[in-house]
N, C-alpha and C positions, 0 to 999 in steps of 0.2 A: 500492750506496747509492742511485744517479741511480734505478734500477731500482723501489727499493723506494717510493723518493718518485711515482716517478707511479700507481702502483698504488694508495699512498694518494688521490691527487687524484683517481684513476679511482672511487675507494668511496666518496669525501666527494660526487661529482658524481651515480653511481644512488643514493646515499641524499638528496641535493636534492632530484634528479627525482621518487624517490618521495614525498615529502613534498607536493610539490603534487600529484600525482595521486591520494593523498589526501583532498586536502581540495576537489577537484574531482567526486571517484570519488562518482554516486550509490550510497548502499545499497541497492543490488534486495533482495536478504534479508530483511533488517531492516527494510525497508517494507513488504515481505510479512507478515511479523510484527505489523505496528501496525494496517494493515491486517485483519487478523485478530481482532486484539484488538477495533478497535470495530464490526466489523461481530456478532460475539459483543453485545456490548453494546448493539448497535442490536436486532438478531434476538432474541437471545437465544442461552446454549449450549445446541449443537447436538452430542447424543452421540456420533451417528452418527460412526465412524471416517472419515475422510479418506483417501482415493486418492489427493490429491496431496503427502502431507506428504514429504518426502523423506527417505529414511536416511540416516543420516551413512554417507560414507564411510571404510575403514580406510588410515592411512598407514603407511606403512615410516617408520623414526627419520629424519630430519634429518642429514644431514654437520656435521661443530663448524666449517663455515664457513658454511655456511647457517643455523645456529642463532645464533650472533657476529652477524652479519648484521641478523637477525633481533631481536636483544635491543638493538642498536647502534639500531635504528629505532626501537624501542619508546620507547628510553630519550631519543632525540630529540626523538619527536614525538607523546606518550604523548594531549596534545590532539586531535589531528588522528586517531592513529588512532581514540577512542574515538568521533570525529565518526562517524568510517566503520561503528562498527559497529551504532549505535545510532540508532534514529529518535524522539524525545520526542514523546509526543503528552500530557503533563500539563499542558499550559496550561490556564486558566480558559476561553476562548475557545472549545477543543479540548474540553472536559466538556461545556458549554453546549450545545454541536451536538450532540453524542452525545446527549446527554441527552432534548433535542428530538426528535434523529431517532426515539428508540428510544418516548417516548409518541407520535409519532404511526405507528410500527409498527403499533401493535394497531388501528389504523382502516387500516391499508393491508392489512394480510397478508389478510383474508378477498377483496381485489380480484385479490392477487397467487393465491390459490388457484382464484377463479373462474377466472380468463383475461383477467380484465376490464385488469390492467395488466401490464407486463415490465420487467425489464433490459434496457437497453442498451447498445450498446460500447462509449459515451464516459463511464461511471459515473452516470451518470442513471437515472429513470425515465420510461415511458413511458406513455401510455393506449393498451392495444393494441384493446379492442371494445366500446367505450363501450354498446353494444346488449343487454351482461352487467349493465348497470348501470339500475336502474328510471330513467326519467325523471326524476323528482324530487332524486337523488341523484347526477347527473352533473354537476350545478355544484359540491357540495361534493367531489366526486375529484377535479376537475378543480383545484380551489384547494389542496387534498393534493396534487398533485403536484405543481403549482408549487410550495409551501412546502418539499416534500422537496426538488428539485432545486436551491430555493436555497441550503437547509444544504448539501447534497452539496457545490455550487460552492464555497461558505465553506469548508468543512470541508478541503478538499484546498488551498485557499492558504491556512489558517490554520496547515495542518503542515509546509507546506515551509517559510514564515515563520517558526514556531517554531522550526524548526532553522539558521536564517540563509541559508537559498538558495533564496529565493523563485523561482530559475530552475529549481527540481526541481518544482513544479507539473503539468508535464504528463507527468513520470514518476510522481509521485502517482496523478492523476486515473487512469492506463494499469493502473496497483497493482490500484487498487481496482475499476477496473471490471471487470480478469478475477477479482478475486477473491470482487467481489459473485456473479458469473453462476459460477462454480467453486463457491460455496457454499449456491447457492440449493436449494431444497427440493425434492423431484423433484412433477413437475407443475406447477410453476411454468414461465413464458416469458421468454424472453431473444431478446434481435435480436444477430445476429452480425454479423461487421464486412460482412458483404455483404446485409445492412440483411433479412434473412429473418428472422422469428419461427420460432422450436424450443420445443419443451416437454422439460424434462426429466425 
């Protein structure tokens, strides 16, 4: 009996633990995900297949004490998990940037096809050869890209705020910047974290 009782206290104590690490646990996936979504929406869809999308993997069934386990948590902490699996990006605040971002797209993509601008590692944009750009026309890139880099900046505290852990902001901004430069269009330029320009 003494036996059975601590063994309860020992599954009432990993199912605590797990419950804050939970609701602590940034969603890498599911920010990949959102991420994805509005860089589509910023760009536009892009048919071309993905090299990095990952396959699910196959699992073998469950033991009925890891699956117990397993429904016992669900049924605990049904908020907390669904925190984990999902990233909201439907705020009005979250539309309004996208929305932005994606009209002033069609004034940046012929810069980003020149050479004239890039991604960066820190989810920005860059001016990479302002020299691709007539005279006349480097003051207004120049103010395009300031106005991109400000929504970008909004854009990634507006998501982590929307989900209530305004301290997942620089796991956002980390999201989106590999996944800008992951999904840019080949011939385009990105600077990688050893601050080098590459074309893809």
């Amino acid at each position: 009996m003494k036996t059975r009782w601590i063994l309860g206290l020992v599954t009432l104590s990993w199912i605590a633990a797990a419950c804050v690490t939970i609701h602590i646990h940034f969603p890498a996936a599911a920010a990949e995900q959102a991420a994805d979504r509005i860089i589509d929406g910023v760009w536009g869809p892009d048919d071309r297949r993905r090299g990095d999308e990952a396959e699910p993997q196959a699992r073998g069934p469950a033991s009925p004490v890891i699956r117990l386990a397993g429904q016992t948590l669900s049924w605990l902490v049904p908020t907390a998990h669904a925190q984990q699996a999902d990233i909201d990006i439907s705020s009005p605040a979250i539309a309004r940037l996208e929305a932005a971002m994606s009209a002033r797209h069609q004034q940046l993509r012929p810069h980003y096809e020149s050479g004239a601008i890039g991604l960066a590692a820190n989810g920005l944009i860059e001016i990479r050869d302002q020299n691709l750009v007539p005279l006349a026309e480097r003051t207004g890139l120049r103010r395009l890209v300031s106005e991109e880099n400000a929504d970008r900046n909004n854009l990634y505290r507006e998501i982590a705020v929307a989900n209530g852990n305004p301290q997942w902001e620089p796991q956002i901004r980390e999201t989106f910047a590999r996944r800008w430069i992951e999904r840019a269009r080949a011939g385009w330029y990105y600077r990688d974290a050893g601050n080098d320009w590459q074309q893809k």
